[in-house]
N, C-alpha and C positions, 0 to 999 in steps of 0.2 A: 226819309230813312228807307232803305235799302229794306225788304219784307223778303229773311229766308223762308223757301220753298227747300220740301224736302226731295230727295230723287227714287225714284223706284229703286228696291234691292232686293236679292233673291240668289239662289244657288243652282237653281235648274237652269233658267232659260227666260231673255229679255228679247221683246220685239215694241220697238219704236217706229211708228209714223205718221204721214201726213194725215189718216182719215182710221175713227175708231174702231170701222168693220175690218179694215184691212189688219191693224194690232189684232185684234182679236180673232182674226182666220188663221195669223201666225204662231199665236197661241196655241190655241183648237191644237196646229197640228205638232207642234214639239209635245204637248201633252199627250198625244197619240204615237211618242216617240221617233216622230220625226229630227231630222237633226235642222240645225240654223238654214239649210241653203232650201231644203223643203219647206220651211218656212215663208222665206224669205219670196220663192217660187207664187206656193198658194197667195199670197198676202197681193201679190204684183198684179195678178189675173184678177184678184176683185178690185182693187184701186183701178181698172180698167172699166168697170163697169160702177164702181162707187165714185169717182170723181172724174166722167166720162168730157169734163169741162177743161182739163189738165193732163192727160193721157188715155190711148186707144191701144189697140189689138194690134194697129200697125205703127206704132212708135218704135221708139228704141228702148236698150236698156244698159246704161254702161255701170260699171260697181267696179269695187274694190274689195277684195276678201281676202280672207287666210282660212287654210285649215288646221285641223288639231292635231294631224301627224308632219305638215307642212308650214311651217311662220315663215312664209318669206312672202309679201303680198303680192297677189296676182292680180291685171285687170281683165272683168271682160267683155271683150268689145264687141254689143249689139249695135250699132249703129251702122245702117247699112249705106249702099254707097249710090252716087247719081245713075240715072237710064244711059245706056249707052247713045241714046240719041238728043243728052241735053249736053251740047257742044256751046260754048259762045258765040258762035256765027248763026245757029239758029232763033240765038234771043235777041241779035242784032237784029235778023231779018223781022221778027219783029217792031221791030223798034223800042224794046226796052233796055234801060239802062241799070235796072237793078231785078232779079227775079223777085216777084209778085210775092205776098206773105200769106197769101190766102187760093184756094183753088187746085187745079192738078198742075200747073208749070212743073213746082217744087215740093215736088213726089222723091222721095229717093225711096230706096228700099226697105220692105218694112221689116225694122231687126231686133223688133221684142220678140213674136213669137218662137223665131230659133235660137235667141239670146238666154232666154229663160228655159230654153228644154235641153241646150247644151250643158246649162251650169245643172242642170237636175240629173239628166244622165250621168256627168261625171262626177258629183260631188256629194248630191242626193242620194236619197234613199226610198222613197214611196213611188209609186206608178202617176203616171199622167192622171189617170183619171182621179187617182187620192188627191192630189194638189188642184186639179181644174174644178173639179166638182164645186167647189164651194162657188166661185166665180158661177159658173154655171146655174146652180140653185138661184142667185139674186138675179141672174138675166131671166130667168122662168118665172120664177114668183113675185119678183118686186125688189127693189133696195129704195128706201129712202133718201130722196134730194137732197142734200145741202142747198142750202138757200140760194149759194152760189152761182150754184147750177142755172137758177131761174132768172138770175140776173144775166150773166151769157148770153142763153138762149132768147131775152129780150132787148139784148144791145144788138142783136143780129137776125130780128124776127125778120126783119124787109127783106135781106138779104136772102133768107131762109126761103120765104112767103114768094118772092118777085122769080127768085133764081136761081134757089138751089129747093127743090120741089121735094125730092127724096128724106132729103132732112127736116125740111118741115113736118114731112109724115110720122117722123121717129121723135121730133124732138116739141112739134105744137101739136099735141094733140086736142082736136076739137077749136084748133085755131089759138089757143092760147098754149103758153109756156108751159113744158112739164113740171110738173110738181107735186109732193109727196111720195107714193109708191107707183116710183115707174118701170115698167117691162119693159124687156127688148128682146123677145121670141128670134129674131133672125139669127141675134149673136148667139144668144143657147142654141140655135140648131146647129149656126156653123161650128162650135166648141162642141158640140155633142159630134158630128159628123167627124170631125179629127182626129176623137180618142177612139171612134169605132173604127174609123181605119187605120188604126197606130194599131189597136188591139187584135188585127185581123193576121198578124205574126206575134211568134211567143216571146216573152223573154222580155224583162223589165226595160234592157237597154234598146234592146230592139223595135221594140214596141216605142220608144220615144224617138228612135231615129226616123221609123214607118211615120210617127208625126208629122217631125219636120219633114220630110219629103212629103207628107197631103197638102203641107202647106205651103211650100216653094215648087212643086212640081207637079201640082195638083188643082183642084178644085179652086182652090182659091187665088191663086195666080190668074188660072183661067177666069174669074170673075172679075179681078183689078182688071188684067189687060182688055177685056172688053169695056170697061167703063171709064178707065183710060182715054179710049178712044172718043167718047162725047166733050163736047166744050160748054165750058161753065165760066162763069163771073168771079171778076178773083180781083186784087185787089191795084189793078192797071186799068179797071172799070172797062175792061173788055173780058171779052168770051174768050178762053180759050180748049182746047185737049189737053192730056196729058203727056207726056214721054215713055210713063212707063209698061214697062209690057212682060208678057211670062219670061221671057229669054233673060231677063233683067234679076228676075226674083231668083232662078232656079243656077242662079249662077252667083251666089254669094251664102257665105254662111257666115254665122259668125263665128270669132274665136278668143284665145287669150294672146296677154299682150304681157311684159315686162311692164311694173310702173316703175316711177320716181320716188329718189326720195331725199330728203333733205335733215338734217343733224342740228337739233341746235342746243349742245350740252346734253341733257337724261333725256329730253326729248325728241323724237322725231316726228315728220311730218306726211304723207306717202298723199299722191295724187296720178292722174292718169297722164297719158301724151301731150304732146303739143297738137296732135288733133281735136284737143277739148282745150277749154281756158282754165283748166283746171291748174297749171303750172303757176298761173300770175298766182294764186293763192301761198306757192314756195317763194314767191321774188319778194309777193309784200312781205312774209314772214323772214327774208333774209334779210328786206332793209330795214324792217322795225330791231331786228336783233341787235344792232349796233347803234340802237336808240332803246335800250330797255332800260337806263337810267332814268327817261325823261316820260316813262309811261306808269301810268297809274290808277286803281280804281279807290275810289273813298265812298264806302258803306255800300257795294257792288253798282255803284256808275263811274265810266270812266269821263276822267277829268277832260277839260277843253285841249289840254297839252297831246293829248293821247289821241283823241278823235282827229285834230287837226294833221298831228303828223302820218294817221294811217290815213287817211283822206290823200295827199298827198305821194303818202305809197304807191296806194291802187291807183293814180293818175299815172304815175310812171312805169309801174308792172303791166296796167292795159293798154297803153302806148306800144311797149312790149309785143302784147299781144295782138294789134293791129300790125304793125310790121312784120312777123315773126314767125307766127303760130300759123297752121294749118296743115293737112293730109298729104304731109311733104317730106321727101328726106333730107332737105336740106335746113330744116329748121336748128340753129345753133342751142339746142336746149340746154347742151350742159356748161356751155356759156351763159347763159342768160338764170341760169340757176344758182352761179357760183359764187362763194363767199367773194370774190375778188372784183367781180362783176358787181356787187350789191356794195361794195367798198365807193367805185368809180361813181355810182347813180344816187347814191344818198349823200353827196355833195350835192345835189340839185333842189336838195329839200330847203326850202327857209320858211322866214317865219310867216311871209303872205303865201295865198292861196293863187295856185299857175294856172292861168286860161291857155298853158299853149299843151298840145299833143307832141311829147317828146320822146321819141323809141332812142332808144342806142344798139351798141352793137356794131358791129361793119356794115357801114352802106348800109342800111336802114329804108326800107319804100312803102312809104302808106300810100293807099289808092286815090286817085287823082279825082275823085268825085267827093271827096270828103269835106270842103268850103264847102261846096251849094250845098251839103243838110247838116251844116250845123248852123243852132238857133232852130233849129224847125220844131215845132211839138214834138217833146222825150215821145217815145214809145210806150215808155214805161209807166208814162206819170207821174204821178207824186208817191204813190203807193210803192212802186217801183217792182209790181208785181204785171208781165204785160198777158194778163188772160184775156182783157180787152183793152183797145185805149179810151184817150177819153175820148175821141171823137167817134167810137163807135168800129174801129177798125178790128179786123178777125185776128186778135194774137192769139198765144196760146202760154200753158203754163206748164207747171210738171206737178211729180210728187217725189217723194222720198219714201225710204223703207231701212231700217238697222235692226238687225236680228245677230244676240248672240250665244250660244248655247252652253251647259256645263263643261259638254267634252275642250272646248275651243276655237270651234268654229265659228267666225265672224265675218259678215259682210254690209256694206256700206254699198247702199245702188241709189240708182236717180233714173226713174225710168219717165219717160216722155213726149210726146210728139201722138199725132191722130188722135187730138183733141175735137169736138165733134164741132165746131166754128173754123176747123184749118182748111175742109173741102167739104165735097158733098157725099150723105152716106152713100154704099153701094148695098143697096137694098137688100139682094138677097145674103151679104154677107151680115149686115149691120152693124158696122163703122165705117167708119172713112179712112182717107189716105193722109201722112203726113207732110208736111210743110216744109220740114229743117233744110231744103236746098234754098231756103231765101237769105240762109246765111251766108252763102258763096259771094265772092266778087265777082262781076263779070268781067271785069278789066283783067286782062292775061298779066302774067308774071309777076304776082303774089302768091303768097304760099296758100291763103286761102282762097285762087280763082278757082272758079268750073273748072272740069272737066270730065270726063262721061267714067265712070267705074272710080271716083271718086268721094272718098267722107268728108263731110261738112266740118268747118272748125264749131262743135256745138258749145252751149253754156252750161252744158250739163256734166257737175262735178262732184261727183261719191268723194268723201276723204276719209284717210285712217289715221290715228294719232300711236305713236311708239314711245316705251318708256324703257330707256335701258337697253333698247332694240326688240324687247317683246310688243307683238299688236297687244293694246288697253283700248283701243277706241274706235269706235265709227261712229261716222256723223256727216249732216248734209241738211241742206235744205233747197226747195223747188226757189225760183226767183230770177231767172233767165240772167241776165250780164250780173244781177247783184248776186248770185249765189256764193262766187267767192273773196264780196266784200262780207255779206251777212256771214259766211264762217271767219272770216278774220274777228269778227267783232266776236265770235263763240271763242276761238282759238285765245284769243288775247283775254279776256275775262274766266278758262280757264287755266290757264297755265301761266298766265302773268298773274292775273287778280285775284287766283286759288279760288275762287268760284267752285261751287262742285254744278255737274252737267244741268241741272235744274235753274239753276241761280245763273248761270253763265246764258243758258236759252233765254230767260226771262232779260237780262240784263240789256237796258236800250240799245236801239241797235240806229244803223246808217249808212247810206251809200250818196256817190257820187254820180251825174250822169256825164261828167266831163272826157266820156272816151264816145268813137260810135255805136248806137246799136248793133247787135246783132240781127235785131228784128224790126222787117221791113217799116215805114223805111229809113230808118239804118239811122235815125238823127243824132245827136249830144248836144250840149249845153255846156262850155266849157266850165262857168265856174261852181253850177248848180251842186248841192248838197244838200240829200234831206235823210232827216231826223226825227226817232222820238223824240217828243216834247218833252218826256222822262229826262233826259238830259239835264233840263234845268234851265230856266233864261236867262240866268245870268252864263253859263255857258255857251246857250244858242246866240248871245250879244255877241261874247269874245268870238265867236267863229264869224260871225258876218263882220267885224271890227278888222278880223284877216285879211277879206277880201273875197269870204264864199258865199252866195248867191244861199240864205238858208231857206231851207222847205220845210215847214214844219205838217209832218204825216200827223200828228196826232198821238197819243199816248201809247197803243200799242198798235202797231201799220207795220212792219219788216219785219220779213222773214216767217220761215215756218220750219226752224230749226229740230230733228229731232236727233238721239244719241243715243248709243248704246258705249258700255264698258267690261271690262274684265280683269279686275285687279287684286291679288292680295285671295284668290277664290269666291269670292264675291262678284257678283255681276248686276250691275245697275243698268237703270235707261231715264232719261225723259224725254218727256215732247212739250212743243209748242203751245202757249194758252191764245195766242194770236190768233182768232177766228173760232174757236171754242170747237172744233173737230179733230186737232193733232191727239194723238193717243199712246202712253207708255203701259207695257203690262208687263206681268213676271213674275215667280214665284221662286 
């Protein structure tokens, strides 16, 4: 039987996320009359230093928001773009055939720090230093591990110990694992050195542009590209440099973007570009629409009927997105969005489970390296979470954040990358660089190949839910390729199974690894499927009775869901009980 859970509710102000310092810094500052994006701001800066196993200082940060004098959602796009000197002919001359998942190769630009001071200049309301301070304080005095943390840092001590020396200084201290209340003096000085030189002009706005420019045209530019320049072990089990260099940083900013968005009856759905995989989360939700006779939940689990046919979805919407998607303008998005397009593709669904990768569309090209890594060891696991894999390889993870205030201001971000296992720290800054260019193809003429001043197709996907056409929702969860299977399974348990956001989070959840990774190197498993065991065995029988390969993760293993709402004057949240650190608060 189904155990309701009740969901935060409150009329001021809700902040939901992945780690309970970061809720509670978002709190702190709407009580101190800050509005959602200041929130949302401070909460990002400590989730960089409270789950430093999942995102850094040089990640990115994409979201999805609205404001209280504006409902029409915006995206904003922090994720910055490759070195102008990481071309395909220089990773040929190499000899690699996939860029590396670990090390400086797959550097791109780091597009949190001016991702998160755009959206506070324009949309905020406190100074740099109101919002930084908090982050700032746990870098100086300590934050508390997550267990997690120590597990990382011990799948990667060799790697750390043998050949990436700077990190071992930061992250083994005394030769073992950090754990408990750990400092990181280098990052408070470079977060302290930011705001003194943003605060060295007047003026709230000003003062945060002086910011970003210390940090793409400053100090810390000048310290990536210097350490850039050294070669490290990375995950081609060679040494190599990096690409990137200050002409790199001081030549991107980030900005907003128009999103997506898709209709189905009172509800709608909004997501980012086809530069994210954000979009297959509208394709599955177009092909389930015209199967919503045959889906169901009984006592908040969804039946075998319901799992199997979204299973099935997301194999055809990420097929989609292997051919389709990337940092391109010729992506056919609002073809591949369209009720009529989801008409043509849900003929392909039946009752057994497809081992084959089937994009449609005009002319359709998946990259020619995709037979030799399927079958190879998921990336992801069984967990389907890839912070590490299982053989010990350097992945990474994210986090999440949903803050929404009384006025109406709501945003949905997913911030991620410069996880402290993606490369080696740079000492005097104290983090590291990120990774996300391993998700490019090298192979030319795909929408997702290299090319130098180009965005990664990332996994990283904020969403917003519309009822009526007003924003009511945000929500998200960290989980690389599964992030927008794990919100279908949210999506569909609330708004199919009338779930409220607590019940729909808790409710079992599931992914498939039957598309390629994103993250190196790049495998699937055509007909793999794993599952809470919540499910039920007599349902985990009928799914393997289909023909799906089932993974049973264990009772509670996917996802790390959090939401926030706003409906009726009322404003709710929940979070995640999966890992016992997700956090809702509100009043």
């Amino acid at each position: 039987m189904f155990t309701t859970r009740p969901e935060l509710a409150g009329t001021h102000g809700m902040v939901a996320s992945t780690h309970w310092l970061a809720s509670a810094t978002g709190m702190a500052v709407l009580e101190d009359g800050g509005n959602a994006f200041d929130a949302a701001v401070a909460a990002g800066f400590v989730l960089q230093i409270a789950e430093p196993h999942l995102c850094g200082p040089a990640g990115q940060v994409p979201g999805i928001f609205v404001t209280a004098k504006d409902r029409t959602p915006r995206v904003l796009a922090g994720q910055g773009v490759s070195p102008a000197a990481a071309t395909p002919e220089y990773f040929a001359d190499l000899g690699l055939d996939l860029i590396p998942g670990s090390g400086l190769l797959s550097a791109t630009v780091p597009g949190a720090w001016d991702g998160w001071l755009l959206l506070l200049r324009d949309h905020g309301t406190k100074s740099l230093r109101d919002v930084l301070g908090y982050a700032i304080s746990y870098a100086r005095k300590g934050i508390p591990l997550v267990s997690r943390v120590g597990d990382t840092i011990r799948a990667v001590q060799d790697l750390f110990t043998e050949h990436w020396p700077t990190s071992a200084a930061l992250w083994l201290p005394d030769g073992k694992p950090a754990e408990g209340l750990h400092r990181n003096p280098a990052l408070a000085d470079t977060w302290e050195r930011l705001v003194a030189e943003a605060e060295s002009v007047s003026g709230r706005e000003a003062q945060i542009d002086a910011g970003r420019r210390a940090w793409s045209q400053g100090f810390v530019a000048e310290a990536i590209e210097a350490f850039s320049r050294k070669a490290f072990r990375d995950d081609s089990g060679r040494d190599h440099a990096g690409l990137l260099i200050g002409e790199d940083i001081a030549g991107w900013e980030a900005t907003y973007e128009d999103a997506l968005q898709v209709d189905f009856g009172d509800w709608g759905l909004v997501k980012m570009g086809a530069w994210t995989q954000g979009p297959t989360l509208l394709q599955q939700a177009r092909l389930l629409d015209g199967l919503r006779d045959e889906l169901s939940y009984v006592d908040g689990i969804p039946t075998e009927r319901t799992v199997h046919l979204a299973v099935e979805a997301a194999k055809l919407a990420f097929a989609d997105r292997e051919a389709w998607y990337g940092d391109s303008p010729d992506v056919p998005i609002e073809l591949l969005i369209s009720r009529e397009y989801a008409e043509t593709r849900r003929a392909l669904i039946t009752d057994e489970a497809s081992a084959e990768l089937r994009p449609g569309g005009p002319s359709p090209r998946l990259p020619a390296i995709l037979e030799r890594l399927r079958g190879l060891e998921a990336g992801s696991g069984a967990t389907g979470e890839p912070t590490v894999g299982p053989l010990g390889e350097t992945r990474g993870d994210t986090v999440h954040i949903d803050v929404v205030d009384a006025a109406g201001n709501m945003i949905s971000v997913t911030p991620s990358g410069g996880w402290l296992q993606s490369s080696p720290t740079i000492p005097e800054l104290g983090f590291c660089l990120d990774s996300r260019g391993q998700m490019f193809w090298l192979e030319q003429g795909l929408p997702n190949s290299l090319a130098p001043g180009k965005r990664p197709r990332i996994t990283l996907s904020p969403s917003m839910g519309l009822r009526d056409g007003e924003p009511v929702l945000a929500f998200g969860t960290p989980g690389g390729d599964q992030q927008d299977q794990w919100q279908l399974c949210f999506w569909l348990a609330h708004t199919l199974g009338g779930l409220n956001l607590q019940e729909s989070i808790d409710s079992p959840a599931w992914h498939t690894t039957a598309f390629p990774s994103s993250f190196y190197p790049r495998s699937w498993t055509p007909r793999e499927l794993v599952v809470e065991s919540r499910l039920g065995q007599s349902t985990m029988d009928a799914l393997a009775a289909r023909g799906h390969d089932v993974v049973d993760a264990g009772p509670w293993a996917l996802g790390r869901l959090s939401a926030v709402s706003r409906s009726g004057g009322v404003l709710r949240a929940a979070a995640n009980a999966r890992g016992m650190q997700g956090y809702a608060v509100g009043r």
